[in-house]
C-alpha positions in Angstrom: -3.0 -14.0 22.5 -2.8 -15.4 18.8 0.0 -16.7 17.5 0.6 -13.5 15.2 0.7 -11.1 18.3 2.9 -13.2 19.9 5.2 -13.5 17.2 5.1 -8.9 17.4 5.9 -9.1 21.1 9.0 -11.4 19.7 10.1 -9.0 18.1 9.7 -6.2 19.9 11.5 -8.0 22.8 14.9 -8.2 20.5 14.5 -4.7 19.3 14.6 -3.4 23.2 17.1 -6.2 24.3 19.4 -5.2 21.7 19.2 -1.1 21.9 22.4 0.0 23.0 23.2 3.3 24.3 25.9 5.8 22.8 28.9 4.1 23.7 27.4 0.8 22.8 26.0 -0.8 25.9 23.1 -2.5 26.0 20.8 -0.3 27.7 18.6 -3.1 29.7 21.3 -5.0 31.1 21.8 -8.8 30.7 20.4 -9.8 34.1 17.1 -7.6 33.7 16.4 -9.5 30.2 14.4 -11.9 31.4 13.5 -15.0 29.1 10.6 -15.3 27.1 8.6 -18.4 27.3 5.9 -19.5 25.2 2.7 -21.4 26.3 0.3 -23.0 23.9 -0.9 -26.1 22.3 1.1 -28.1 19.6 1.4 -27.8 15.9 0.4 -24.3 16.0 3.3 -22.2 14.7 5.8 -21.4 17.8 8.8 -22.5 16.4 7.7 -20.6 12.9 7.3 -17.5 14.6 10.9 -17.4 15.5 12.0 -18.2 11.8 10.2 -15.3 11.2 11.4 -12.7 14.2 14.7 -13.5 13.6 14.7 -12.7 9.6 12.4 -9.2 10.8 15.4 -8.5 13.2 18.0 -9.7 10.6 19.4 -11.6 13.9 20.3 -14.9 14.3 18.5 -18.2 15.8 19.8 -21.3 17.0 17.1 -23.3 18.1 17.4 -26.8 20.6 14.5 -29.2 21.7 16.1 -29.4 25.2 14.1 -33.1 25.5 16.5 -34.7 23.3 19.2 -33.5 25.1 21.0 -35.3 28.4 22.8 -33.5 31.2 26.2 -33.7 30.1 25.1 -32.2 26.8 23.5 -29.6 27.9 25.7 -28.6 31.1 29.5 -30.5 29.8 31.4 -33.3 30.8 33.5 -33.1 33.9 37.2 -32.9 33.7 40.3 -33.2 35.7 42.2 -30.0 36.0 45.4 -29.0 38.4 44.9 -25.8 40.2 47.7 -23.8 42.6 46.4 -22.1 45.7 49.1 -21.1 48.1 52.4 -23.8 47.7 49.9 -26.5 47.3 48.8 -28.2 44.0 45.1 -29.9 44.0 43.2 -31.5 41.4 40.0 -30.5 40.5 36.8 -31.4 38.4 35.8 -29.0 36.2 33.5 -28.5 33.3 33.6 -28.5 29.6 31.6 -25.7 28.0 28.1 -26.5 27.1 27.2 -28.0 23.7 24.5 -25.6 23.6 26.8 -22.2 24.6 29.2 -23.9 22.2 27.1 -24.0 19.5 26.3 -20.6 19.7 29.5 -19.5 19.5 30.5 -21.5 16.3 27.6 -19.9 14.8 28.8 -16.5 15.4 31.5 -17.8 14.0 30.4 -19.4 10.8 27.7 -16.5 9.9 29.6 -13.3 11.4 25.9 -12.5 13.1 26.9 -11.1 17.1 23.1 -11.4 18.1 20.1 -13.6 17.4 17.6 -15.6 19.1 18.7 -18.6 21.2 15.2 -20.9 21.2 14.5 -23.6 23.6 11.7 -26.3 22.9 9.7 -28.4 25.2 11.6 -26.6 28.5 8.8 -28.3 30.5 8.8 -31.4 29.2 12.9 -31.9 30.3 13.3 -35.2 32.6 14.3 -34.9 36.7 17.6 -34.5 36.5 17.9 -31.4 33.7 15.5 -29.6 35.6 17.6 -28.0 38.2 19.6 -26.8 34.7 16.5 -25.4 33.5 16.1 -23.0 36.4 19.9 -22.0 36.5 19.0 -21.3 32.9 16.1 -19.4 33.3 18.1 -17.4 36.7 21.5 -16.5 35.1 21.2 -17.5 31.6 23.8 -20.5 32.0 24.5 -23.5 31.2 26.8 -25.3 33.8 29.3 -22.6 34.1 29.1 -21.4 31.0 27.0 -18.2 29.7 25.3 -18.0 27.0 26.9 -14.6 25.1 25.8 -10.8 25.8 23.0 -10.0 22.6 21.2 -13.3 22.2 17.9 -13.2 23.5 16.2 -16.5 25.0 12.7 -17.8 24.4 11.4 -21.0 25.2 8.3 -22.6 24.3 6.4 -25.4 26.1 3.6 -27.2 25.9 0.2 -27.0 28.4 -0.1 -29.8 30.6 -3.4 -31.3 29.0 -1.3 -32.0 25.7 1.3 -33.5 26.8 1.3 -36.0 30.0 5.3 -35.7 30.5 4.6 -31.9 31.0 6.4 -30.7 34.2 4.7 -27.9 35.3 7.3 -24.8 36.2 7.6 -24.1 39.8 7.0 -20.3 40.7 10.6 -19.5 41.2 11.2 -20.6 37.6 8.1 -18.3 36.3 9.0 -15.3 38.3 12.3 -15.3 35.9 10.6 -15.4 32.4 7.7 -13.3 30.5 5.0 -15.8 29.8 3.1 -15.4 26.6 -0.1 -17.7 26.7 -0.8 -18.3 22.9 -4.3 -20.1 21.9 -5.3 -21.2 18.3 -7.0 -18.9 16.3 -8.2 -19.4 12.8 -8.6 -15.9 11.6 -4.9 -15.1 12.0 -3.6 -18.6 10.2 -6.2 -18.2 7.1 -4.2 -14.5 6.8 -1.0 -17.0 6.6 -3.0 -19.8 4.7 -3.5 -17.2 2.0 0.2 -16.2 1.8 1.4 -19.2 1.4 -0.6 -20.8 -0.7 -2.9 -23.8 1.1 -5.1 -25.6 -0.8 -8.2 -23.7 -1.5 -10.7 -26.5 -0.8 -8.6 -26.5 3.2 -9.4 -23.5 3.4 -13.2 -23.2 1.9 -14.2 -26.2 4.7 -12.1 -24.2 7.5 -14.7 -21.3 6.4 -17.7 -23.1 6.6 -16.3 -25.0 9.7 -14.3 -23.1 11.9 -14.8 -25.5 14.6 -12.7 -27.9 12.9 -9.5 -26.0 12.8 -8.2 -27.0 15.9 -9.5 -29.5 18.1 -7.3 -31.6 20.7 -8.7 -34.4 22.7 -7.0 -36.7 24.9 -8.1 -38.7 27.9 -7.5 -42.3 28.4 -10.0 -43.6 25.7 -9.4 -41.0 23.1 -6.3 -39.8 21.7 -8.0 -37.4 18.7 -6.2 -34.2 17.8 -6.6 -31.7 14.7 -3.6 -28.8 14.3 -2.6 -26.2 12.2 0.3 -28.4 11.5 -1.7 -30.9 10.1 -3.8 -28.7 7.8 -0.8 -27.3 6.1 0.9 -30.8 5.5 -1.9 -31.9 4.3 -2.3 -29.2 1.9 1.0 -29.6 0.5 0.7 -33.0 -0.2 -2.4 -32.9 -1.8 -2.0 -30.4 -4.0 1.4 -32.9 -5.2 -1.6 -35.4 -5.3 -3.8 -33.9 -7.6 -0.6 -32.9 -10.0 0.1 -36.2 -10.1 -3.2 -37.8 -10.7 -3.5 -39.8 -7.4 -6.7 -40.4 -5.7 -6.8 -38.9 -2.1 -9.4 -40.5 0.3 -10.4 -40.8 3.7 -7.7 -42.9 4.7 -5.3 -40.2 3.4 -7.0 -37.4 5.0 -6.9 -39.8 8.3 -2.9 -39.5 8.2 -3.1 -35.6 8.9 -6.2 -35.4 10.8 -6.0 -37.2 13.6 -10.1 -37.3 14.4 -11.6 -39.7 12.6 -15.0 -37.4 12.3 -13.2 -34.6 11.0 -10.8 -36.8 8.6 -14.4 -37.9 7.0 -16.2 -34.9 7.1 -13.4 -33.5 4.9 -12.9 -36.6 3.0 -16.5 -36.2 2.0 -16.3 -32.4 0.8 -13.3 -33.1 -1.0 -14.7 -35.7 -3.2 -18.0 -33.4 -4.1 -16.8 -30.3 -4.4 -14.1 -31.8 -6.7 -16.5 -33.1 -8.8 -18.7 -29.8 -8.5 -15.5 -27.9 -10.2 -15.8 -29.3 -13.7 -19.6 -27.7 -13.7 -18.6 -24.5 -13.1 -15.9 -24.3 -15.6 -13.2 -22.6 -13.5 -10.5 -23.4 -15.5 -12.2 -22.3 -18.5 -12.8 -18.7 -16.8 -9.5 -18.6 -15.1 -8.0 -19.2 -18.9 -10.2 -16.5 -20.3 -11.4 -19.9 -22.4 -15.5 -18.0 -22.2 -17.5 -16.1 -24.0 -19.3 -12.6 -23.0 -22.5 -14.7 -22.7 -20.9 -17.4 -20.9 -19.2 -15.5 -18.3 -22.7 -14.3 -17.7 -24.5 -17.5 -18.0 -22.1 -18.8 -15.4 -22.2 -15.8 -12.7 -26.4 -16.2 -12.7 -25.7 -20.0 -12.2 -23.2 -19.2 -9.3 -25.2 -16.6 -8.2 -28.4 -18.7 -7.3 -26.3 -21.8 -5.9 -25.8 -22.4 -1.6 -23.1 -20.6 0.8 -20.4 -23.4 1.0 -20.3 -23.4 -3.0 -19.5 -19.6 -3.4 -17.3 -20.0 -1.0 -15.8 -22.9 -2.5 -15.9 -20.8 -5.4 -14.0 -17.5 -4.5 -11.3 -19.9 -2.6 -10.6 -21.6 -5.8 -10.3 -17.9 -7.8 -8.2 -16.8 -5.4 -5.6 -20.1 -5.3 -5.6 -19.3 -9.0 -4.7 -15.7 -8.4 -2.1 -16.1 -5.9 -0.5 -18.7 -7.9 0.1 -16.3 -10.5 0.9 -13.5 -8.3 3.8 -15.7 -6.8 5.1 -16.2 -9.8 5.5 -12.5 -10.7 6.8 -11.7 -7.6 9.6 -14.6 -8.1 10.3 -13.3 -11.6 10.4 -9.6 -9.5 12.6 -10.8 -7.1 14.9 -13.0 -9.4 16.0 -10.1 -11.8 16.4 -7.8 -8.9 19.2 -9.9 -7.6 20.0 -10.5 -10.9 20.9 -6.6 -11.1 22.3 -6.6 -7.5 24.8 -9.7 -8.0 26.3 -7.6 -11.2 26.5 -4.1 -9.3 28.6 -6.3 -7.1 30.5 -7.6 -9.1 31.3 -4.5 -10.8 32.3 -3.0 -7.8 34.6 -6.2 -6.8 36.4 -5.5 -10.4 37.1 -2.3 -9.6 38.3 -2.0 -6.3 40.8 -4.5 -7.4 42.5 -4.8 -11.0 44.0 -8.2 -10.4 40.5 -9.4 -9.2 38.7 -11.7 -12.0 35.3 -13.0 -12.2 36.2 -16.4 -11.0 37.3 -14.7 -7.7 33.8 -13.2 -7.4 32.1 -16.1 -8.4 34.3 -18.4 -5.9 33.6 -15.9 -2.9 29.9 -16.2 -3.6 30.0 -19.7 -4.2 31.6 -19.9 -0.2 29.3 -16.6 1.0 25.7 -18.7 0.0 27.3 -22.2 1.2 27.8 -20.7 4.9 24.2 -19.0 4.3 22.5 -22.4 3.3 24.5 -24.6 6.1 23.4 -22.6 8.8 20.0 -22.5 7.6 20.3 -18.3 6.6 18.4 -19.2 3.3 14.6 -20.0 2.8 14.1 -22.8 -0.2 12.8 -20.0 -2.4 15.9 -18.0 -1.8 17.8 -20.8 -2.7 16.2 -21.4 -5.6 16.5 -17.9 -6.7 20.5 -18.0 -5.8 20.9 -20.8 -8.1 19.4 -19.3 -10.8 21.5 -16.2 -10.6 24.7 -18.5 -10.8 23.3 -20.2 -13.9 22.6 -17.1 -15.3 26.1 -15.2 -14.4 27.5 -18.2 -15.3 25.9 -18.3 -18.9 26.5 -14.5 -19.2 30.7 -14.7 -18.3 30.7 -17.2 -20.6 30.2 -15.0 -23.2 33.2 -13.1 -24.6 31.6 -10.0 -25.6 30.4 -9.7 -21.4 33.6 -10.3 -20.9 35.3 -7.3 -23.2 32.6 -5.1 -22.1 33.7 -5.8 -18.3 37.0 -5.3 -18.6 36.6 -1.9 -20.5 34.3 -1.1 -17.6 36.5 -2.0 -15.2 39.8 -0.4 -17.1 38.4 3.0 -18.5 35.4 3.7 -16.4 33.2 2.3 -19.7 29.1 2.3 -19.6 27.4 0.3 -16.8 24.6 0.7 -19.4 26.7 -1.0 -21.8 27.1 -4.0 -19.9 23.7 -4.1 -18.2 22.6 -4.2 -21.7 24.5 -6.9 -22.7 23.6 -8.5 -19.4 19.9 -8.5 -20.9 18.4 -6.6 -17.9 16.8 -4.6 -20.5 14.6 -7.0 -21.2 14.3 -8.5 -18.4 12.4 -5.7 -17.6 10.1 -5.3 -20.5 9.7 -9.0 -19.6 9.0 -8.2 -16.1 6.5 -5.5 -17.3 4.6 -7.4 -19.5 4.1 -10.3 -16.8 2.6 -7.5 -14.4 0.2 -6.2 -17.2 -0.8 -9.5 -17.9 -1.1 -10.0 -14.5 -3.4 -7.1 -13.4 -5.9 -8.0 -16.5 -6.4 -11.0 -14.6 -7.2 -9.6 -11.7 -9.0 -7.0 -13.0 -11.2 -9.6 -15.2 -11.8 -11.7 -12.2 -12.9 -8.9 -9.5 -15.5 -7.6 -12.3 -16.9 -11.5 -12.6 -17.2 -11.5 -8.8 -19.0 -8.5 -8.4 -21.3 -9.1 -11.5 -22.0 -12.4 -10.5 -22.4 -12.3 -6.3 -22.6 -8.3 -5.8 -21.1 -6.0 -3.3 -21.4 -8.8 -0.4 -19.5 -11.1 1.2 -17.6 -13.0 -1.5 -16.2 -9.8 -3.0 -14.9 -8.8 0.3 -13.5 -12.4 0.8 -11.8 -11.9 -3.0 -10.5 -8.6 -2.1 -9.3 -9.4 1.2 -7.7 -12.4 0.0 -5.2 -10.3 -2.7 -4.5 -7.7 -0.4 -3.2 -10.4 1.8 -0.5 -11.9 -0.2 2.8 -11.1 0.6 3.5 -9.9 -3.2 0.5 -7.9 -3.6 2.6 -4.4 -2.9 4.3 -5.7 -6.4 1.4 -4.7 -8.6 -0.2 -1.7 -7.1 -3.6 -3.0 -7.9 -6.5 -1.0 -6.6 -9.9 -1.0 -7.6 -12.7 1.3 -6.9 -14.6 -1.0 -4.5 -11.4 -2.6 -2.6 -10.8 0.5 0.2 -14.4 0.8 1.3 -14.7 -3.1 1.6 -11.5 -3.6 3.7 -12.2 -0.6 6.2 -15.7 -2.3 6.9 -13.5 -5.8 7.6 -11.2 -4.3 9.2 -13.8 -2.4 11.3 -15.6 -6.0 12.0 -12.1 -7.5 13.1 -12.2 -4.2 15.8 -15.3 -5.3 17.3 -14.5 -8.9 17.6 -11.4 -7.4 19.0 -13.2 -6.0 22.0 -15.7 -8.5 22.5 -13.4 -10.7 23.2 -11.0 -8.8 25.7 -14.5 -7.7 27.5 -15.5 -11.4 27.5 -12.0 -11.8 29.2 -12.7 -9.3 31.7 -16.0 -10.2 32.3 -14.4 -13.8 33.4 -11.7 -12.5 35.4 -14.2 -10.3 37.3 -16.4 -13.7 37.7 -13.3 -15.4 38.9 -13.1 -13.1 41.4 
C-alpha cells in the first residue's frame, strides 16, 4: 500500500480501538488490540503519517526511536524493596516504571488527552539484549512490568532488511502479535502532498517528467546511492530560501539531498536551464497581470508550440504562484477566525465571573498555548497564528474605549456587536472579502490563459487538479465550467491504474504459487 492508505488504516485502527460501548468500555478489549507495525523504506513519510492520524483523531502521540534507547530505559532500573510473606521479611529486586510508560503518563498529565497514539521507531533495528523487551511489548503491551495505559494505541515502524544492515528480522511469534502494513513509495500520492504544501515547482516539473527518479535506493558493498521523499522536500525548502536570497544552487548543493550522483546532476542540469528559460516566458509579468491582451496571446502561441517538459515546467510554476497566494488567504481566513473565537472566549470568561479581568484571561491562555507548544500540540503555522492573536488582543485591551465597551458588556448585557465592532472584525472581514475576490480573479485569469494557450488537454487538467488539491481550496468555492468533467476523467484514470495494479498483484501471487 501507499503511504496515504496507510496513514487511513491509521486511523481507522484508533477510531475502532477507542469505541466504547454504553457504559464506557472499550468494546475490543486491550489484549485483542493488536499493534500495528509499519514496513517500508526510509524517508518516506511514516513518522508524518502519525502527526497526522493523531491530529484527525484529536488524540495524542508520544513517539520513541526504541534504537537510542538501552534496557534499563526502556524496561527500569532494578531496586531493592522489603516484602512480608508469612512472619518472614525478604528483600527483593524490583523495577522502576519504564521511562517510556512514564512518559506517557506525564503527558496525560501535561495535555489532559486520556488516549493517543504511542509510536515506536526502528523496533527491528533494537540491539540483542532489548529484543526479548520487544516481544513482551508486542505480547502484552509492557514494558518490564509496567503497562502502557488502557486507550493508547501502538504502532511501530521498521525498516526492510535491504535498507538497513542492522535490521533484525521479527521472528514469527513476534509477527503473529501485530497487523503489518507493507508501505512502498509511490509518487502519485506524495505530488497530491507536494502540492499542499508547497514544493518547489521545478522538484516537482522533473518528478513529472521523471518518475523514476523519485525514489531510488541502492546499496551493496560498492554503492551506497539513495534518493527519498525526505530528501526532495528538504531540498525544496532550502532552495526556495536560496533563490530568496540570491544564492547560487549547483550540483554540489543538489548532491547534499540527493544522494545519487546521476540523479543529483540530472537535476542540477534542469535546474540551471529551466531557470534561465523563466525570464523568456515572462511569468512574472503574467502572474502580475504586468501584459497586454496581445501579449497574453503572443505568449500562449509561443508556449503552445514549445516541447512537453516546458509546459510542464510551465503549469508547475503557475500553480506554485497560485498556491502561494491561496495560502495566504487561507492564513488571513484562519487568523481572523480565531481572532473572533479568542474574543467570544473571552466574553464568556467575563461573564461567568465578575471579578475575572482580562489579564486573568490572557494569563490562562498564555499557560493553555505554552503546555500546547511544549508537548508539541501546535504546528509552526498554528503558532504563528497564536502569536498574532496575542499581539492583536493585546493591542486591542490596550485601548480604553475596548475596555469601557467590555465592561458594559459584561455589566449590563451591552452589544457583542458593539465590541466586535470596536474589535475591528468588521473589517476584518471586508478585508477578508476583498483578498478572496482578488483571489478568484487570479485564478480565474490564469485557467482562461491555460486553456487559450494549451487547450482542453493535459496541462489544464494538471492546473485544475493541482487547485483542487490544496488544502485551502474549500476557502474560495472556485468552480469553473471545465474543472468537474476534467477531474472525473482523472479520477477515472487513477481507477484503472488502481486495478491494474492489484491484478498485476494477483497475477504474481498466482505465479508464486
Amino acid at each position: 500500500m501507499n503511504i496515504r492508505e496507510a496513514k487511513e488504516e491509521i486511523v481507522r485502527t484508533i477510531r475502532a480501538y477507542t469505541a466504547k460501548d454504553d457504559r464506557g468500555c472499550y468494546r475490543i478489549p486491550s489484549v485483542r488490540q493488536r499493534p500495528v507495525l509499519l514496513i517500508g523504506p526510509p524517508g518516506i513519510g511514516k513518522t508524518a503519517i502519525m502527526e497526522q492520524a493523531a491530529q484527525e483523531c484529536r488524540t495524542g502521540l508520544v513517539a520513541y526511536t526504541i534504537t537510542h534507547h538501552t534496557r534499563q530505559s526502556a524496561v527500569g532500573l532494578p531496586q531493592l524493596v522489603a516484602r512480608r510473606f508469612g512472619e518472614t521479611e525478604y528483600t527483593m529486586t524490583e523495577y522502576t516504571m519504564s521511562e517510556i510508560v512514564g512518559s506517557i503518563y506525564e503527558y496525560e498529565e501535561r495535555t489532559g488527552l486520556r488516549e493517543g497514539i504511542l509510536f515506536i521507531d526502528e523496533i527491528n533495528c533494537v540491539s540483542e539484549t532489548l529484543a526479548p523487551t520487544m516481544l513482551q511489548f508486542l505480547q502484552y503491551k509492557m514494558f518490564g512490568n509496567h503497562k502502557v495505559p488502557e486507550g493508547w494505541i501502538i504502532v511501530a515502524a521498521g525498516n526492510p532488511q535491504e535498507y538497513n544492515r542492522s535490521v533484525r528480522e521479527l521472528d514469527m511469534a513476534a509477527l503473529d502479535r501485530v497487523r503489518t502494513l507493507n508501505v512502498e513509495a509511490d509518487f502519485a500520492v506524495w505530488k497530491d502532498y507536494a502540492l499542499e504544501r508547497a514544493v518547489h515547482p521545478l522538484v516537482l516539473s522533473y518528478l513529472e517528467l521523471h518518475p523514476e527518479y523519485f525514489y531510488q535506493v541502492t546499496l551493496t558493498r560498492d554503492r551506497r546511492e539513495f534518493v527519498t521523499a525526505r530528501g526532495w522536500e528538504d531540498l525544496s525548502v532550502l532552495l526556495l530560501e536560496y533563490e530568496r536570497q540570491g544564492m547560487p544552487a549547483d550540483r554540489s548543493f543538489m548532491e547534499q539531498f540527493l544522494r545519487a550522483p546521476k540523479i543529483a546532476a540530472d537535476f542540477a542540469s534542469y535546474y540551471q536551464m529551466a531557470r534561465a528559460r523563466l525570464g523568456v516566458y515572462r511569468l512574472r509579468e503574467l502572474i502580475g497581470d504586468g501584459l497586454s491582451a496581445a501579449e497574453r496571446k503572443a505568449l500562449g502561441r509561443q508556449l503552445a508550440g514549445t516541447s512537453g517538459d516546458v509546459k510542464c515546467m510551465f503549469v508547475r510554476h503557475l500553480l506554485s504562484a497560485a498556491s502561494e497566494r491561496m495560502t495566504a488567504y487561507g492564513a488571513l481566513h484562519r487568523q481572523y477566525g480565531r481572532r473572533k473565537e479568542v474574543l467570544r472566549q473571552l466574553l464568556s470568561y467575563m461573564e461567568e465571573d465578575r471579578t475575572h479581568t482580562p489579564e486573568d484571561f490572557l494569563r490562562r491562555r498564555a499557560h493553555a498555548l505554552r503546555v500546547r507548544r511544549e508537548n508539541r500540540l501546535l504546528k509552526p503555522w498554528e503558532e504563528r497564528m497564536e502569536a498574532e492573536v496575542d499581539e492583536w488582543l493585546g493591542k486591542l485591551l490596550s485601548v480604553p474605549d475596548s475596555i469601557r465597551i467590555l465592561e458594559k458588556r459584561t455589566a449590563d448585557g451591552g452589544s457583542e456587536e458593539a465590541f466586535s465592532a470596536a474589535a475591528g472584525l468588521c473589517r476584518d472581514q471586508e478585508e477578508l472579502q476583498a483578498h478572496r475576490e482578488e483571489l478568484l480573479d487570479f485564478l480565474g485569469r490564469m485557467t482562461d490563459f491555460v486553456a487559450e494557450s494549451f487547450g482542453e488537454d493535459l496541462e489544464l487538467t494538471d492546473w485544475l487538479y493541482g487547485l483542487k488539491c490544496h488544502g485551502d481550496y474549500p476557502l474560495l468555492s472556485y468552480e469553473d465550467r471545465r474543472m468537474g468533467l476534467l477531474l472525473e476523467q482523472r479520477a477515472e484514470e487513477e481507477r484503472l491504474r488502481r486495478e491494474i495494479k492489484e491484478m498485476e498483484g494477483l497475477y504474481e501471487a498466482a505465479d508464486r504459487k
